[in-house]
C-alpha positions as CSV (number, residue, x, y, z in Angstrom):
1,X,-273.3,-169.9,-57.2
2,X,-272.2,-166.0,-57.2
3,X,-268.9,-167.0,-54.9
4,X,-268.0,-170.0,-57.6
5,X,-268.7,-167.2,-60.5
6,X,-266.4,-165.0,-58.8
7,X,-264.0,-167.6,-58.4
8,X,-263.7,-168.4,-61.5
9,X,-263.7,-164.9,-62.9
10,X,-260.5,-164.0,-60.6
11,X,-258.7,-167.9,-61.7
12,X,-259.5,-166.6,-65.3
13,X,-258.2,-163.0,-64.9
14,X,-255.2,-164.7,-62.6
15,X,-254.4,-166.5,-65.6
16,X,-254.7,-163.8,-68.5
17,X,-252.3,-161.9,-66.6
18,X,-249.6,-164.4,-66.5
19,X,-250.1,-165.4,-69.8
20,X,-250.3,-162.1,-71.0
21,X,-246.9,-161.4,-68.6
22,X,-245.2,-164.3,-70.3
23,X,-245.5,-162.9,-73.9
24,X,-244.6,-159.8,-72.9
25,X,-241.3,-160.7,-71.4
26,X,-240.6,-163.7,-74.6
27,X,-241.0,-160.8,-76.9
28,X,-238.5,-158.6,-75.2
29,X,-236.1,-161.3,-75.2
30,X,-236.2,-161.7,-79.0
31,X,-233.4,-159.8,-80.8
32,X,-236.5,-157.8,-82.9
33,X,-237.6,-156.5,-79.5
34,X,-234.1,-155.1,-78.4
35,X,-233.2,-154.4,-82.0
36,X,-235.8,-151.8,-82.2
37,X,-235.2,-149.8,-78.3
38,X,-231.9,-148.6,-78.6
39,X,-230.2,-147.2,-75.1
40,X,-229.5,-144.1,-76.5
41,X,-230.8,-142.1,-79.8
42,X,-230.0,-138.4,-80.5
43,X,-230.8,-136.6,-83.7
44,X,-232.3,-133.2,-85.1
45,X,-236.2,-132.4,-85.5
46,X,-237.9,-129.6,-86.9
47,X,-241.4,-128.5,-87.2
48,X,-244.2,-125.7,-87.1
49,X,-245.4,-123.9,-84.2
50,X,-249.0,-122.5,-83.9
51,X,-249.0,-120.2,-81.3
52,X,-251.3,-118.0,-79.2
53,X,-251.3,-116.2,-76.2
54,X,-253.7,-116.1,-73.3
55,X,-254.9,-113.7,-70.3
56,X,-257.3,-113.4,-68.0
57,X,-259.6,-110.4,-69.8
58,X,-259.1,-112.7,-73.2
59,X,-262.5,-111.8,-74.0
60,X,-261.4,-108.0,-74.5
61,X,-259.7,-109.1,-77.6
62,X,-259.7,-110.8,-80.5
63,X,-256.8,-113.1,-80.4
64,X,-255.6,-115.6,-83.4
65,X,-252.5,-118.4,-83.8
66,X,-249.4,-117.8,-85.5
67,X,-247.4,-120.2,-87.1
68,X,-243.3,-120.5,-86.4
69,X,-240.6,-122.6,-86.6
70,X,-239.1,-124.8,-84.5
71,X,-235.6,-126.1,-85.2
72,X,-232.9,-128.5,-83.2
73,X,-232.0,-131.7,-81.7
74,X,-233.1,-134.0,-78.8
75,X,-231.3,-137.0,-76.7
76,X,-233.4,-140.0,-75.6
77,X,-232.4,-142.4,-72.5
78,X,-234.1,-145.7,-72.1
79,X,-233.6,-146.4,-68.3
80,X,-236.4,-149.4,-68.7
81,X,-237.8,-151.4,-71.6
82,X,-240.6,-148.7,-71.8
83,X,-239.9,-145.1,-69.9
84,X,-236.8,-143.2,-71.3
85,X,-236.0,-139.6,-70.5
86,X,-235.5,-137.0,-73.7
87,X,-234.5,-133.3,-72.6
88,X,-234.5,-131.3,-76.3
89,X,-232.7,-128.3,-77.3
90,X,-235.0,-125.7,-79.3
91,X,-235.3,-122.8,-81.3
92,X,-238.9,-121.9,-80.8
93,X,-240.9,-119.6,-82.5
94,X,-244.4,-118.2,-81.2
95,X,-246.2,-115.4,-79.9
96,X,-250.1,-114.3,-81.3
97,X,-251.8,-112.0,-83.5
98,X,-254.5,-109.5,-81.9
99,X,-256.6,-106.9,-82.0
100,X,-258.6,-104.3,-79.5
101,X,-260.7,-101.2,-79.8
102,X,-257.4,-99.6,-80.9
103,X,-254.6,-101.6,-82.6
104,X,-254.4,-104.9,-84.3
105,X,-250.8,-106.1,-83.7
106,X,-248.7,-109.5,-84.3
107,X,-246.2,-109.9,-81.5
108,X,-243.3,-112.3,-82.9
109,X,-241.3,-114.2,-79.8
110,X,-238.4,-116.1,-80.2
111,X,-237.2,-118.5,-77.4
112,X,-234.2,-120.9,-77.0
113,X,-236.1,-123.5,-75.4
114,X,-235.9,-126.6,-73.3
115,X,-238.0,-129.3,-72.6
116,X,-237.4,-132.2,-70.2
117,X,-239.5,-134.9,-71.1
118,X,-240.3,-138.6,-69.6
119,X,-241.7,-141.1,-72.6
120,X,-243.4,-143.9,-72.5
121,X,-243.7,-147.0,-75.0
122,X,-246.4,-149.4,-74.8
123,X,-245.4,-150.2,-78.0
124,X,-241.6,-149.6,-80.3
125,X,-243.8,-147.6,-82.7
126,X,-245.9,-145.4,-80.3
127,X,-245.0,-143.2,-77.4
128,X,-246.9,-140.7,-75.4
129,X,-244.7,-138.2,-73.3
130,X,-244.9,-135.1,-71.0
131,X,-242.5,-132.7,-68.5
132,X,-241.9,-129.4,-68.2
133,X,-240.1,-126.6,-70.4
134,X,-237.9,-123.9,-69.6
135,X,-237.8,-120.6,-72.2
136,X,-235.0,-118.0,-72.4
137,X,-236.5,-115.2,-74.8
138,X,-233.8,-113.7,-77.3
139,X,-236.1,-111.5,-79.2
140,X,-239.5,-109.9,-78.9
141,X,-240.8,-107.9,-82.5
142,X,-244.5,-106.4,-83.3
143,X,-245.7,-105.8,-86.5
144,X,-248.8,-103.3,-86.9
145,X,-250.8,-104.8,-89.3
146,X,-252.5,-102.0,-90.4
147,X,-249.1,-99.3,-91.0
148,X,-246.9,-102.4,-91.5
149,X,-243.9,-101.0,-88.6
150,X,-242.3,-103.5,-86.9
151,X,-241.3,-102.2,-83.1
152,X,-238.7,-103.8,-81.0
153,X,-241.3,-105.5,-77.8
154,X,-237.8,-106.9,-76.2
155,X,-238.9,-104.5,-72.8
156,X,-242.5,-105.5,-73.0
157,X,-241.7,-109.1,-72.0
158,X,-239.6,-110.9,-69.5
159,X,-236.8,-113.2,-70.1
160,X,-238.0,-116.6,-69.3
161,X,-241.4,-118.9,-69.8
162,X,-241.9,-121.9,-68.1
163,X,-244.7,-124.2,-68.4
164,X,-245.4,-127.8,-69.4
165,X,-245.6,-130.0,-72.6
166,X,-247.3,-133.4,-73.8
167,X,-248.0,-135.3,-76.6
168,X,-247.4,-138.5,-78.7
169,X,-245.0,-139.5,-80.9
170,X,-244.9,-141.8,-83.7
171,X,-242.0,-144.2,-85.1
172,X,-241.7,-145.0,-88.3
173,X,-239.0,-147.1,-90.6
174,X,-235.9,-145.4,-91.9
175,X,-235.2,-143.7,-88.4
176,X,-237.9,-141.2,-88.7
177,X,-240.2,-139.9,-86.6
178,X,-243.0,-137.4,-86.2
179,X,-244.6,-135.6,-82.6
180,X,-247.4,-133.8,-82.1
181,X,-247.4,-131.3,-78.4
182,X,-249.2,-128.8,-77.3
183,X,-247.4,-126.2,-74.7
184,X,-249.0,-124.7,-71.8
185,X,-246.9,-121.7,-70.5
186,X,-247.7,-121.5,-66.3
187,X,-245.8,-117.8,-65.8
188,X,-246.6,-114.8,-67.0
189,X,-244.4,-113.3,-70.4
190,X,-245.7,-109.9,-70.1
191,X,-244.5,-106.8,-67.4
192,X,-246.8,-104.4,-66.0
193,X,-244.3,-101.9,-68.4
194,X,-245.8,-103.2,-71.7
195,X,-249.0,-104.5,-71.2
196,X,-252.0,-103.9,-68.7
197,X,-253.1,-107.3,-68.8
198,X,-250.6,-110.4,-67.8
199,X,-250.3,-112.5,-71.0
200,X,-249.2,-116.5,-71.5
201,X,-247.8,-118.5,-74.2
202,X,-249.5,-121.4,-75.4
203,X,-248.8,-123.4,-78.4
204,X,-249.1,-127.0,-80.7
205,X,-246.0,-128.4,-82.0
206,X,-246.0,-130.7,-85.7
207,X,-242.0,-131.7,-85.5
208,X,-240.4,-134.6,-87.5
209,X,-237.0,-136.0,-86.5
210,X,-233.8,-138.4,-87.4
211,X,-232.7,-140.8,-85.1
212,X,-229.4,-142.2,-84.6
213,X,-229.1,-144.8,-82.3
214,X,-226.5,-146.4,-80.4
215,X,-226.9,-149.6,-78.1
């Protein structure tokens, strides 16, 4: 009796997945299907930022987001029906706001960013996507928030952040669409010449883009 149940349970499964297969490749052979996945899309997106930055004696501080902007333009490459490939050009804003025994600071970081990002679409209105980003840093400022002088941090902090960014995206009618990421920076920002401890950036993204599409 159990080995005829557990025949029948594969049979069954064995033929959910064909039928299942079947409507899955009928629906990406109707026009609506390859209507909706372009080949290619480029467009611009913008968003806000909120920021923070992290280090291993985080407890010595008390640390608190910053919002930025993020402003630019992505490319997106459907090499299947589902995956695509979008590498994004950014300008990035992020950096924290703290405080110690001594100062409470905002350090405001501003990166031409890059991420390289593989998508995937279970569905034309949904995506989820991840890959890593590369940072060049063009300026570094700190505002004191008790005086209110702003200090040029450019020498506190090295040139480049890398880390890695995921998320999900949403599709919507009129070529729009709206992400939300979070970043996790991997090296660390700060040099022993600034700071004592070794800080990393870590943010979530809101972005909305325009798509245009060609087949």
């Amino acid at each position: 009796m159990k080995k005829t149940m557990l025949l029948l349970i594969a049979v069954l499964m064995t033929s959910v997945f064909y039928s299942a297969t079947g409507q899955k490749r009928s629906y990406m052979n109707t026009k609506y299907y390859k209507r909706s996945l372009p080949k290619f899309s480029f467009g611009p997106k913008a968003g806000v930022n909120y920021a923070t930055q992290s280090c291993p004696n985080i407890d010595d501080y008390d640390v608190h987001r910053i919002p930025g902007i993020n402003l630019g333009g992505y490319f997106n490459y459907f090499f299947t029906h589902q995956f695509a490939v979008q590498p994004e050009l950014l300008y990035s804003v992020k950096g924290s706001r703290w405080r110690d025994a001594y100062d409470h600071m905002k350090d405001v970081l501003t990166y031409i960013e890059i991420p390289v990002l593989v998508s995937y679409h279970p569905v034309r209105t949904f995506n989820i996507h991840a890959g890593p980003q590369f940072g060049h840093l063009i300026s570094a400022r700190q505002k004191d928030l008790e005086t209110g002088e702003i200090s040029n941090l450019r020498s506190f902090y090295e040139e480049y952040d890398i880390g890695i960014t995921f998320g999900a995206e949403a599709v919507f009618p009129f070529r729009l669409n709206i992400s939300l990421r979070y970043f996790h920076g991997l090296l660390t920002v700060t040099n022993d010449y600034g700071y004592v401890d070794p800080w990393k950036n870590n943010y979530f993204q809101v972005s909305a883009g325009y798509r245009f599409s060609v087949r």
